[in-house]
VOBA-1610 file (N, C-alpha, C; in pm, whole numbers, padded with zeros to 5 digits, always signed):
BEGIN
Unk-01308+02723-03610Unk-01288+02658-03480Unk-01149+02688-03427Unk-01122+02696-03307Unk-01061+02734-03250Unk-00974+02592-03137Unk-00859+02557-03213Unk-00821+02423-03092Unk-00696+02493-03037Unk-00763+02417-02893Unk-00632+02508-02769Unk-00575+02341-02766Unk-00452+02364-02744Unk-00334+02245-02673Unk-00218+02251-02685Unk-00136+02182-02643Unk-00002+02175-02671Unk+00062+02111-02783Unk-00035+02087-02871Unk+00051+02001-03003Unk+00078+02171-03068Unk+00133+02055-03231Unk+00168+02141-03301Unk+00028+02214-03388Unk+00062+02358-03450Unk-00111+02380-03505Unk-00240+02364-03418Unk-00157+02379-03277Unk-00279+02429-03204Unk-00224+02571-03120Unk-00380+02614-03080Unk-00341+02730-02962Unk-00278+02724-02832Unk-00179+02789-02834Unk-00111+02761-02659Unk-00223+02828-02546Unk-00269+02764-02453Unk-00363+02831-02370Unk-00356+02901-02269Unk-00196+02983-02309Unk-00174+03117-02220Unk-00217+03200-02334Unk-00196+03186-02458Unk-00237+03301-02536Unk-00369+03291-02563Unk-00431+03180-02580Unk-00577+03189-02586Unk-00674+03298-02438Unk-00605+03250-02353Unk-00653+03292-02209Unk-00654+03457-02186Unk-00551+03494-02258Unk-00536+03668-02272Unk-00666+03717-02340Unk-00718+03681-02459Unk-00767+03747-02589Unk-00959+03690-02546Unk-00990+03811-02604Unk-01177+03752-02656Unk-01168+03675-02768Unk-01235+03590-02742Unk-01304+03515-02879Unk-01428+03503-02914Unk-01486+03475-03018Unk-01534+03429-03114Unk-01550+03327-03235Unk-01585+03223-03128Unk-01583+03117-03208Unk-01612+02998-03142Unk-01613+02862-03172Unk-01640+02714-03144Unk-01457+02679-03068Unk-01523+02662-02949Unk-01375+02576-02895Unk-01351+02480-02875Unk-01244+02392-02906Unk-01186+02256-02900Unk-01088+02275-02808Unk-01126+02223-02679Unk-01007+02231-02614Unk-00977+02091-02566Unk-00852+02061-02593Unk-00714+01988-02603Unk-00577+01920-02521Unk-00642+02037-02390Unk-00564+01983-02301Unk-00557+01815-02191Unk-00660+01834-02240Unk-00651+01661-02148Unk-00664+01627-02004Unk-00635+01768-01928Unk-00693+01766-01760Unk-00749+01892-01753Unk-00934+01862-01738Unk-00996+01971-01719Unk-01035+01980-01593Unk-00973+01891-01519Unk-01041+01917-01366Unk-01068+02038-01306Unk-01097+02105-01199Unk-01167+02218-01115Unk-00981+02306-01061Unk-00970+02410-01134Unk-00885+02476-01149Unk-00782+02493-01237Unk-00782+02377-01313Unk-00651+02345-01381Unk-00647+02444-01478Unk-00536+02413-01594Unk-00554+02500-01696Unk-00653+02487-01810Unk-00673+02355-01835Unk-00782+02331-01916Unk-00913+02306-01879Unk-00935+02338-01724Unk-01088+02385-01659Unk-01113+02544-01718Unk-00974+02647-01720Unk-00998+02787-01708Unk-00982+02776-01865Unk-00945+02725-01966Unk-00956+02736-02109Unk-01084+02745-02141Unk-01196+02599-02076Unk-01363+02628-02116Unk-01392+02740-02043Unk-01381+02759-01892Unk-01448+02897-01823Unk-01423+02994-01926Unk-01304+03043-01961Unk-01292+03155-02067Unk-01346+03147-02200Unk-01361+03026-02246Unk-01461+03008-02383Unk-01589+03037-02315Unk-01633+03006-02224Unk-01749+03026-02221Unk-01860+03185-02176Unk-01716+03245-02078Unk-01759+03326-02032Unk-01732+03472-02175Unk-01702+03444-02283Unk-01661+03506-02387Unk-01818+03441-02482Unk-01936+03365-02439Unk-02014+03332-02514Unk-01997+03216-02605Unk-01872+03138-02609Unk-01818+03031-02733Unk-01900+02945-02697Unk-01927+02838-02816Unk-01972+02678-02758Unk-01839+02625-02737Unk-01829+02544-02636Unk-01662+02454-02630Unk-01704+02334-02591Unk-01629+02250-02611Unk-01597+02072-02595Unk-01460+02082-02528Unk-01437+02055-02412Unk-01578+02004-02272Unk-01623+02154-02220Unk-01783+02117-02182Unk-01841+02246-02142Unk-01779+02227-02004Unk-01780+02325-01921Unk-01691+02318-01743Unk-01838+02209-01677Unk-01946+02222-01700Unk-02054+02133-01656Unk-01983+01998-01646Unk-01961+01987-01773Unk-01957+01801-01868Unk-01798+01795-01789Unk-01745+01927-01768Unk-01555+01835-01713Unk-01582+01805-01611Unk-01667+01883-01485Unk-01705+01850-01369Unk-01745+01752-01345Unk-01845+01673-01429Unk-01947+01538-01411Unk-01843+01460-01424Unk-01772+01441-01519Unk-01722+01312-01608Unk-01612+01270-01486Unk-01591+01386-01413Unk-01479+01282-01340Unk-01519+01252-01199Unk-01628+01308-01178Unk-01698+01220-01035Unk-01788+01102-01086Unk-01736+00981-01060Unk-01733+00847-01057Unk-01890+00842-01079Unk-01965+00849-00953Unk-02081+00852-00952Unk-02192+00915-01063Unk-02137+01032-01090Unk-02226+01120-01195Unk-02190+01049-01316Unk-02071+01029-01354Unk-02041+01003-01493Unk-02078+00855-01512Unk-02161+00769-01425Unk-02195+00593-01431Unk-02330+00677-01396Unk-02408+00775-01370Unk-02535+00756-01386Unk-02591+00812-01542Unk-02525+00908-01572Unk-02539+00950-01708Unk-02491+00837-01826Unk-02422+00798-01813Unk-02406+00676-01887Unk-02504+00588-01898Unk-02586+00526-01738Unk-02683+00438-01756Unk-02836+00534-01830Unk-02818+00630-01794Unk-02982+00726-01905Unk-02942+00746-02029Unk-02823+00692-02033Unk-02795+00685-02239Unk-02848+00557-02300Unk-02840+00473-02179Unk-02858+00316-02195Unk-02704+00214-02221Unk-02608+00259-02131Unk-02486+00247-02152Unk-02460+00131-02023Unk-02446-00007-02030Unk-02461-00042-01923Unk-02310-00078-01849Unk-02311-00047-01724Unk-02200-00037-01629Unk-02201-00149-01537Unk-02070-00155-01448Unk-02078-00217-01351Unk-02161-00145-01206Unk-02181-00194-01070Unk-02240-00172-01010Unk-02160-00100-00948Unk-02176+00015-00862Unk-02097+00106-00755Unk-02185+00175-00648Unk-02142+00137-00519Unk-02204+00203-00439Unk-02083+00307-00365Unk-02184+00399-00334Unk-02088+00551-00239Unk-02095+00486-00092Unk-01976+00491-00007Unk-01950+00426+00107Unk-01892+00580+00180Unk-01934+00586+00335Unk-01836+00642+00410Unk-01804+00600+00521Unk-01848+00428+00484Unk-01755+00344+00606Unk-01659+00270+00548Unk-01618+00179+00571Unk-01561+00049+00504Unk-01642-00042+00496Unk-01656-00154+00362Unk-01730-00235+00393Unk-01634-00336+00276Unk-01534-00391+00365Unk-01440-00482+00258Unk-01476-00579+00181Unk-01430-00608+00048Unk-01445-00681-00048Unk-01302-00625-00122Unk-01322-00743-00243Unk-01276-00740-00368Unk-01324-00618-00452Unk-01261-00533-00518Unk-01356-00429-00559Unk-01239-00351-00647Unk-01275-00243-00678Unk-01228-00166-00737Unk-01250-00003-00625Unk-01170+00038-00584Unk-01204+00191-00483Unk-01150+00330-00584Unk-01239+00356-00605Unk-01276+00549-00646Unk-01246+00632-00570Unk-01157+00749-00571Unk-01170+00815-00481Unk-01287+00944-00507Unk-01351+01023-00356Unk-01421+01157-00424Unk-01413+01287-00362Unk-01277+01285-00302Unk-01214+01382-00236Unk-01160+01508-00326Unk-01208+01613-00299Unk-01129+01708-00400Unk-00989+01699-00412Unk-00929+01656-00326Unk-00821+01650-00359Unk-00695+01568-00418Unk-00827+01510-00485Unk-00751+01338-00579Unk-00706+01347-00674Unk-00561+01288-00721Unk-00560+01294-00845Unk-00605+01179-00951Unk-00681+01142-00874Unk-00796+01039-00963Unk-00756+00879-00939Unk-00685+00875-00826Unk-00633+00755-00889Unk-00715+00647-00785Unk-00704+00555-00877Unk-00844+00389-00846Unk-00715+00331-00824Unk-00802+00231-00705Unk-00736+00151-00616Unk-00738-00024-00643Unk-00738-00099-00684Unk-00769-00226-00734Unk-00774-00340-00599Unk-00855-00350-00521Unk-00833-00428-00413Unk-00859-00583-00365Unk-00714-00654-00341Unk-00740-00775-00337Unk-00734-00868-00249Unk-00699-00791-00086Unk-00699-00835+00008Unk-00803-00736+00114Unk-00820-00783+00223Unk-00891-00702+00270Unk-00806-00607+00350Unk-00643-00636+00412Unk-00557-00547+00445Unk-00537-00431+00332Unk-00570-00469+00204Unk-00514-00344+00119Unk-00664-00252+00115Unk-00808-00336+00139Unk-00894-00256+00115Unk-00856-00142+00236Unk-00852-00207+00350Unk-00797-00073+00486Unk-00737+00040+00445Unk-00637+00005+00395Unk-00532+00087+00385Unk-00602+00187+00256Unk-00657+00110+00132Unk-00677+00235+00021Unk-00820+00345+00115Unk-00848+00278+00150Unk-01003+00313+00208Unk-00978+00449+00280Unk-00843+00437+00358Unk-00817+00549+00484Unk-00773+00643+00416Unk-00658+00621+00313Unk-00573+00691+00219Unk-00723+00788+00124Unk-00803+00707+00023Unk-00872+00782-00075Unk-00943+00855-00028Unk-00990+00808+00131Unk-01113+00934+00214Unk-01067+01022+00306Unk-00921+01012+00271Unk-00854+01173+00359Unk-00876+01134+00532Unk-00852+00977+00585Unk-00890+00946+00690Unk-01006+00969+00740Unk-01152+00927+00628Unk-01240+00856+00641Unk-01336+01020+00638Unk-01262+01114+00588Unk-01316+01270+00588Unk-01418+01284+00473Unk-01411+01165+00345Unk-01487+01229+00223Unk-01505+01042+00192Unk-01645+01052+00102Unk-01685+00922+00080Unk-01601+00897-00027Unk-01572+00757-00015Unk-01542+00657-00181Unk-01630+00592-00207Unk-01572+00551-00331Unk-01678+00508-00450Unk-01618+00359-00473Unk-01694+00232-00489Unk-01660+00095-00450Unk-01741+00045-00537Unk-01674-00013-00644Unk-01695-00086-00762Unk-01716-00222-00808Unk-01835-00297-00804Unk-01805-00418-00823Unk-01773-00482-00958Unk-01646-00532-00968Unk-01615-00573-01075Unk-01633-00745-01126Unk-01650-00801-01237Unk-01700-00876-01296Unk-01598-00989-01401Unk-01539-00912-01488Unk-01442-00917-01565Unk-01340-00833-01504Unk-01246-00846-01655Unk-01104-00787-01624Unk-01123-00622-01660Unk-01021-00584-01560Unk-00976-00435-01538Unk-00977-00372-01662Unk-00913-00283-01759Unk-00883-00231-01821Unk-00861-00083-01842Unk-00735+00008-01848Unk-00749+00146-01914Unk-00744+00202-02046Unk-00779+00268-02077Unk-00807+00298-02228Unk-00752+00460-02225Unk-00657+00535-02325Unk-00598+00658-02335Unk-00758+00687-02449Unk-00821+00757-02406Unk-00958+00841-02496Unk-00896+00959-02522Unk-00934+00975-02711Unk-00961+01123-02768Unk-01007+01117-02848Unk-01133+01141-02825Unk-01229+01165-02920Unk-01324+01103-02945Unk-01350+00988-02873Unk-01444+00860-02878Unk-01333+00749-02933Unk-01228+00787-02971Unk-01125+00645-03040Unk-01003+00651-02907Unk-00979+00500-02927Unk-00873+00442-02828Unk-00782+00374-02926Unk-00683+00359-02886Unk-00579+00313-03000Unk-00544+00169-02954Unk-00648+00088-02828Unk-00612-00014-02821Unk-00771-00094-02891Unk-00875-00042-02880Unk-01033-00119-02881Unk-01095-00024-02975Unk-01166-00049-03073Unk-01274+00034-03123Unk-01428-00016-03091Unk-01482+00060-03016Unk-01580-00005-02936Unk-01695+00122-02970Unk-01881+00083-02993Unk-01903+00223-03008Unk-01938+00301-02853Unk-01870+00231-02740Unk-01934+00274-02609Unk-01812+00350-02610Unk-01703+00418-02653Unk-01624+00510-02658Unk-01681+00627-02724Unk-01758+00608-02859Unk-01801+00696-02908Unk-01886+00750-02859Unk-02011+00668-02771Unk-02110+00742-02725Unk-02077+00823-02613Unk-01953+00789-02498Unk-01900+00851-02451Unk-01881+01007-02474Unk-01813+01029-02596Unk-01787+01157-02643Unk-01907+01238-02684Unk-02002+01155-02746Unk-02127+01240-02762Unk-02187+01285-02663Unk-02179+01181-02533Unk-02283+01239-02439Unk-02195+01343-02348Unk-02070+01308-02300Unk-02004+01464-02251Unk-01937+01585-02330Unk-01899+01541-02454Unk-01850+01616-02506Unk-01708+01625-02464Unk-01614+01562-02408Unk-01516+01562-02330Unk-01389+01493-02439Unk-01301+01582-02502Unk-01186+01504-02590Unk-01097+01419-02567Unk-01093+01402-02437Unk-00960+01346-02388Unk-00955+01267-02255Unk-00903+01187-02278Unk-00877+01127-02105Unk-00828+00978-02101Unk-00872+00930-01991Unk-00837+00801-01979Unk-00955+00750-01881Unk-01015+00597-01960Unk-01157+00582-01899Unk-01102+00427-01878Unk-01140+00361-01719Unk-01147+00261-01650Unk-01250+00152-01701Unk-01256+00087-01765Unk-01389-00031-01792Unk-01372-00136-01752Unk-01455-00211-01709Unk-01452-00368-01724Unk-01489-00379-01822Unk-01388-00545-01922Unk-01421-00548-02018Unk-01432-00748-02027Unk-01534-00739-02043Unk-01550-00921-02051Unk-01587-00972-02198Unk-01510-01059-02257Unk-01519-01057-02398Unk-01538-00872-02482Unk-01696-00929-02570Unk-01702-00821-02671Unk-01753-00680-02579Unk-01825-00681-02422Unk-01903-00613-02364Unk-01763-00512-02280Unk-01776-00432-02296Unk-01745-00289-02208Unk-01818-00229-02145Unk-01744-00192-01998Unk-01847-00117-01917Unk-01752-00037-01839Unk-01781+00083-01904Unk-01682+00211-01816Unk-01755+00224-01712Unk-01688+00275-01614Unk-01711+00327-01488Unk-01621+00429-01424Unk-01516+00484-01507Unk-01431+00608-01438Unk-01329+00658-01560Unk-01362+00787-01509Unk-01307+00899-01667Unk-01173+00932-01562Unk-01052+00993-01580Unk-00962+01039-01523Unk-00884+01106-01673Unk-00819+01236-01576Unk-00745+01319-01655Unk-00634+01229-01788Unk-00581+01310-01900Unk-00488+01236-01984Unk-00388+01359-01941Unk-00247+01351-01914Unk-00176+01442-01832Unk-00081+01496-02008Unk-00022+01581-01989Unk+00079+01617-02114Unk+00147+01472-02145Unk+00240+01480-02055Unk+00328+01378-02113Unk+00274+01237-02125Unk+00134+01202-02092Unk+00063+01095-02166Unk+00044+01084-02309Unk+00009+01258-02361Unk-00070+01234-02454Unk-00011+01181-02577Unk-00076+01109-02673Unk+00025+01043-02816Unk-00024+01158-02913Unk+00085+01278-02937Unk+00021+01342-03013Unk+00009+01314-03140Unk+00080+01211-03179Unk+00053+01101-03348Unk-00069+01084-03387Unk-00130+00990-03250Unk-00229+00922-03256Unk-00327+01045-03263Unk-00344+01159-03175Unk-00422+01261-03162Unk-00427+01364-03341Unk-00309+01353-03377Unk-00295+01388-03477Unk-00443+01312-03624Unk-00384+01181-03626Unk-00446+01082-03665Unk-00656+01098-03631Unk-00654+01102-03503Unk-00832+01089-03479Unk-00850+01257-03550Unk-00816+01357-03499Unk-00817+01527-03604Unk-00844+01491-03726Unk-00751+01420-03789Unk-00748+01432-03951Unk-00850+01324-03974Unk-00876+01208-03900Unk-01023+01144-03933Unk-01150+01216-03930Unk-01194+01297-03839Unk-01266+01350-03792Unk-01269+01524-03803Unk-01228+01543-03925Unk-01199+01706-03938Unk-01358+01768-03989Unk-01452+01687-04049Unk-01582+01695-04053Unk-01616+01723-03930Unk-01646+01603-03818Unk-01671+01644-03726Unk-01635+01779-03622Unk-01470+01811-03647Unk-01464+01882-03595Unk-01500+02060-03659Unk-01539+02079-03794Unk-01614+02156-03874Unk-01769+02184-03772Unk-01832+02062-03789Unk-01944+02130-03685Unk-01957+02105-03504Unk-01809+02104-03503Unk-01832+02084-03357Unk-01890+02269-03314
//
């Protein structure tokens, strides 16, 4: 296997990006969004024939709001409710953005002056729909790699990872008591990542990562 990232004992993914391979890829970088560097790490695993974790399919889904809360509910993963808006329709809520040009970031809204304002801001002045979350319980973010969080061990993290295949990130849930309910994956940036902790889930999971 082959792991691309910026820790230590992994592949840097300018040199991976030069060379053919042959082999199972783990890639590591933590923002696979649509261009980045760790979107073009899977394109090049893939277009070289590799299996890789995240396939460019699974990076694409996981971070549009919508796709990644319907695949979740056909796992049997249950979520909060979200509807796609391209008007305003104010409440209390949680706002998604689904503009290409987001850097992912959710809006927490608790007045109806702030719903205005995120509403105009996340849809590029009302150019691309958002995504409007009804929330239940309390907020929560979680740093994901690998299905483990270093704040909750929950198995709706794990199934997470099984069903996209996706190593890394940071996933939005409501969490009321023992019940979790994700509803938004967003990039884990470099200087987020805990490479200790990342260190730590590797050496738990070095089986797993054998037949990834």
């Amino acid at each position: 296997m082959i792991i691309v990232g910026e820790g230590e004992d992994q592949e840097p993914p300018d040199d991976f990006l030069r060379k053919k391979v042959r082999d199972t890829v783990l890639n590591l970088l933590g923002d696979y969004r649509y261009l980045s560097k760790g979107y073009y790490v899977s394109l090049h695993a893939e277009e070289n024939g590799c299996i890789v974790y995240p396939s460019v399919k699974n990076a694409l889904d996981v971070y549009r709001a919508p796709v990644f809360v319907e695949r979740l509910k056909k796992a049997g993963i249950d979520t909060p409710e979200l509807c796609v808006l391209r008007k305003p329709q104010p409440e209390n809520c949680i706002l998604v953005p689904l503009n290409p040009f987001s850097r992912n970031s959710a809006k927490l809204v608790k007045t109806e002056s702030q719903y205005n304002r995120y509403f105009k801001s996340l849809s590029m002045d009302y150019h691309y729909p958002v995504v409007q979350v009804r929330i239940e319980g309390e907020v929560e973010e979680f740093d994901f790699y690998m299905g483990k969080t270093g704040k909750l061990d929950n198995w709706v993290f794990r199934r997470i990872f099984e069903i996209f295949g996706v190593p890394m990130g940071k996933i939005l849930a409501e969490v009321n008591g023992n019940r979790v309910r994700p509803f938004y994956f967003m990039p884990l940036m470099k200087n987020e990542i805990d490479f200790e902790f990342l260190r730590e889930v590797l050496n738990e999971n070095w089986m797993l990562c054998r037949k990834l």
